[in-house]
C-alpha positions in Angstrom: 11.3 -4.3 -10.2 10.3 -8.2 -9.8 8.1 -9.3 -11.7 6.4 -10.3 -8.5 6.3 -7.0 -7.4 5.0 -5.9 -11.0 2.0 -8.3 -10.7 1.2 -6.9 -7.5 1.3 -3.4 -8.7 -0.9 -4.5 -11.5 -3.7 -6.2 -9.3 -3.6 -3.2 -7.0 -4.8 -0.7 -9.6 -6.8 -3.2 -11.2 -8.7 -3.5 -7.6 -8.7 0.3 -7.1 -10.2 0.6 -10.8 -13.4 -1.9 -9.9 -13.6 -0.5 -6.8 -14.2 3.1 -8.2 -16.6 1.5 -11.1 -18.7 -0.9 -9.1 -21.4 1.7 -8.4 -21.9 2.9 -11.9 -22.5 -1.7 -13.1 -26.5 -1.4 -12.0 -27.4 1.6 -13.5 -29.3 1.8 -16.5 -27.0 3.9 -18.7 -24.8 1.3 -18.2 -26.9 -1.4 -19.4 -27.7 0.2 -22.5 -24.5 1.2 -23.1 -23.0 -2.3 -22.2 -25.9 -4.1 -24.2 -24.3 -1.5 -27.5 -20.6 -2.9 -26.3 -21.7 -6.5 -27.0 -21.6 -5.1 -30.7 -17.4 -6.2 -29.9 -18.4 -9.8 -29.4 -17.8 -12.5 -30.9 -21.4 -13.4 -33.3 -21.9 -9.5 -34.1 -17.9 -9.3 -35.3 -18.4 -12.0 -37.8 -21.5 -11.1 -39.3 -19.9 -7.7 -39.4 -16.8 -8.4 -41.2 -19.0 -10.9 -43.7 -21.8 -8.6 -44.3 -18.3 -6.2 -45.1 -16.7 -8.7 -47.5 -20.1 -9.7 -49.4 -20.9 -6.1 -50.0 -17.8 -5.6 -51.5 -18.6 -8.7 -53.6 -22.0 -7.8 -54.7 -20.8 -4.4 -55.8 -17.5 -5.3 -57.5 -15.5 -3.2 -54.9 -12.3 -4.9 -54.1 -11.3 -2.5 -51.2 -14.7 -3.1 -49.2 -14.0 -6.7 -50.0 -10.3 -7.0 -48.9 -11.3 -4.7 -46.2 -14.6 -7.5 -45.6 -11.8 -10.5 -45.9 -9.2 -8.7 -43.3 -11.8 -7.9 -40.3 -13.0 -11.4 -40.7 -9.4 -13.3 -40.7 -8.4 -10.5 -38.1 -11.3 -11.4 -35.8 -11.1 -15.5 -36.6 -7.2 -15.2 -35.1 -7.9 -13.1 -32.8 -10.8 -15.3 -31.4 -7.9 -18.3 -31.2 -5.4 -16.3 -30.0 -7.2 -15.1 -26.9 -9.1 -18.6 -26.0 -5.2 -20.4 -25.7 -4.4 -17.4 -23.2 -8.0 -18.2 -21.7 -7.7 -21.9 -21.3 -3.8 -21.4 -20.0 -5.0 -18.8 -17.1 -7.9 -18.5 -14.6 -8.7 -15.4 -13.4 -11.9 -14.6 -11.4 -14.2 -11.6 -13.2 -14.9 -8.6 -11.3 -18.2 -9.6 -10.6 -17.4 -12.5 -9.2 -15.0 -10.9 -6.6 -16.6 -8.8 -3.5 -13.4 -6.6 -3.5 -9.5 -6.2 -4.7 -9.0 -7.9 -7.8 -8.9 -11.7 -9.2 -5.5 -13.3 -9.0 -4.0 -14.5 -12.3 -2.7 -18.2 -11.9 -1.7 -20.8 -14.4 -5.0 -23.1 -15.2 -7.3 -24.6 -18.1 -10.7 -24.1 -16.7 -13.2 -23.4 -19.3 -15.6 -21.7 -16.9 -16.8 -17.9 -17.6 -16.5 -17.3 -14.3 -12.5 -17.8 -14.8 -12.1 -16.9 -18.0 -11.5 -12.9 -17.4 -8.1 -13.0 -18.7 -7.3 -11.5 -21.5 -10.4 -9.8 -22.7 -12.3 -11.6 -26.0 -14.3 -8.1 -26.6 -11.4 -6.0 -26.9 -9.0 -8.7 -29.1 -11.9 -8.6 -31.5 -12.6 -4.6 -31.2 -9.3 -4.0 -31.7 -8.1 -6.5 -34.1 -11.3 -5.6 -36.6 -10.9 -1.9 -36.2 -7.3 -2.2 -37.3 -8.1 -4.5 -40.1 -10.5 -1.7 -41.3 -8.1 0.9 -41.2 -6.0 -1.1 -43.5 -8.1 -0.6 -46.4 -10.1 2.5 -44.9 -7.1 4.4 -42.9 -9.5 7.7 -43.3 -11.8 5.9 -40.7 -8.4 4.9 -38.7 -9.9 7.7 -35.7 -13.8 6.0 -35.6 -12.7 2.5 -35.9 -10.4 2.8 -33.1 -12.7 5.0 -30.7 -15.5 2.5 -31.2 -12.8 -0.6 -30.7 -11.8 1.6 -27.4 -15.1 2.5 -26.5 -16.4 -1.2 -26.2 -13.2 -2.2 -24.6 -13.6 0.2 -22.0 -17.1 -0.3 -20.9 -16.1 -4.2 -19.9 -15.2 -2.3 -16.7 -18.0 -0.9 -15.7 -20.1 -4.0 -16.7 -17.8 -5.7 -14.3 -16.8 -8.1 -17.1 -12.9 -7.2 -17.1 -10.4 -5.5 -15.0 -7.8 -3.5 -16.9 -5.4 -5.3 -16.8 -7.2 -7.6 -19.3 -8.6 -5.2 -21.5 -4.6 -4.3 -22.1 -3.9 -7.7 -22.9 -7.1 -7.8 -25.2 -5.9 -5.3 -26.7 -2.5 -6.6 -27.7 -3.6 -10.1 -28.6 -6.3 -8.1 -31.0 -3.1 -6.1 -32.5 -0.8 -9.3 -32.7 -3.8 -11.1 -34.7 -4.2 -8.7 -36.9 -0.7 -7.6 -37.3 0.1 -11.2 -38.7 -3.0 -11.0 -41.3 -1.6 -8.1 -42.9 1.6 -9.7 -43.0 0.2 -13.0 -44.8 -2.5 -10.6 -46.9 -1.5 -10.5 -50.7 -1.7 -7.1 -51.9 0.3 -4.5 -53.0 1.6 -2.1 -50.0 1.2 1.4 -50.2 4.1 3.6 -50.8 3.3 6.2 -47.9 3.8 2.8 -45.9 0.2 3.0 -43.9 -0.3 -0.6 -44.6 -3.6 0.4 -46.7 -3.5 -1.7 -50.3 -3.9 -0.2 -53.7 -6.5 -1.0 -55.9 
């Protein structure tokens, strides 16, 4: 398959996908629940991982510290990773698009209104939540249903298409993937990335 051909099967489920979720965007529910997924952006994810890191400080608990120090780096490279991708491709949001999907196409705007690819909320979700299960792998399963569940909900809100949240998603894992790898601390033997105190 062409990668032309790829694109274009890519944008036609992306378009089907809005499509079906338009009607849900003006409900309340989905306010509420979209207001909660703003938790995955970028202010909330800082003060997060800091509020993380100082408790660890406060208490003397190097785990909740590293584990602090790791959402925080995790989120910070995420947050760069995801605004090059942004200001290299314009892509119209879903709510900006009366049907079918935005077209991806080289360009630097800066505009919100072209900035849907890849998704910022999901990077961060995902690249925090796996930063967290480095120190914390028994909350692996929460941190990664909440990092999902705010990604998610970007459809509905009309914020995303798919397509984005899947490249969100892998710019939050390739951010957080090279943390760990420049994080000093010994690795565990069962090789789950978590560090021993």
């Amino acid at each position: 398959m062409t990668a032309h051909k790829a694109k274009g099967r890519i944008a036609k489920a992306d378009a089907k996908t809005v499509k079906a979720a338009r009607p849900l965007q003006p409900s309340k529910t989905m306010k509420v629940l979209g207001a909660i997924s703003d938790v995955a952006d970028q202010p909330p994810l800082y003060r997060l991982s800091a509020g993380v890191a100082l408790a660890g400080m406060v208490t003397f608990n190097g785990r909740l510290a590293r584990a602090g120090f790791r959402m925080f780096a995790s989120e910070w490279l995420a947050t760069k990773l995801k605004s090059a991708v942004k200001h290299h491709v314009d892509r119209n949001r879903p709510d900006q698009v009366a049907s079918g999907a935005g077209e991806i196409r080289s360009g630097n705007s800066h505009a919100t209104a072209l900035s849907s690819f890849p998704s910022g909320h999901t990077a961060g979700a995902v690249a925090v939540a796996q930063a967290l299960s480095r120190e914390y792998p028994e909350y692996r399963v929460a941190a990664t249903t909440a990092a999902a569940a705010a990604a998610i909900l970007q459809v509905p809100r009309l914020h995303h298409y798919p397509s984005d949240i899947a490249a969100g998603a892998g710019v939050g894992l390739i951010a957080e993937g090279i943390v760990n790898a420049v994080t000093p601390g010994k690795k565990s033997p069962k090789g789950n990335g978590s560090t021993v105190n």
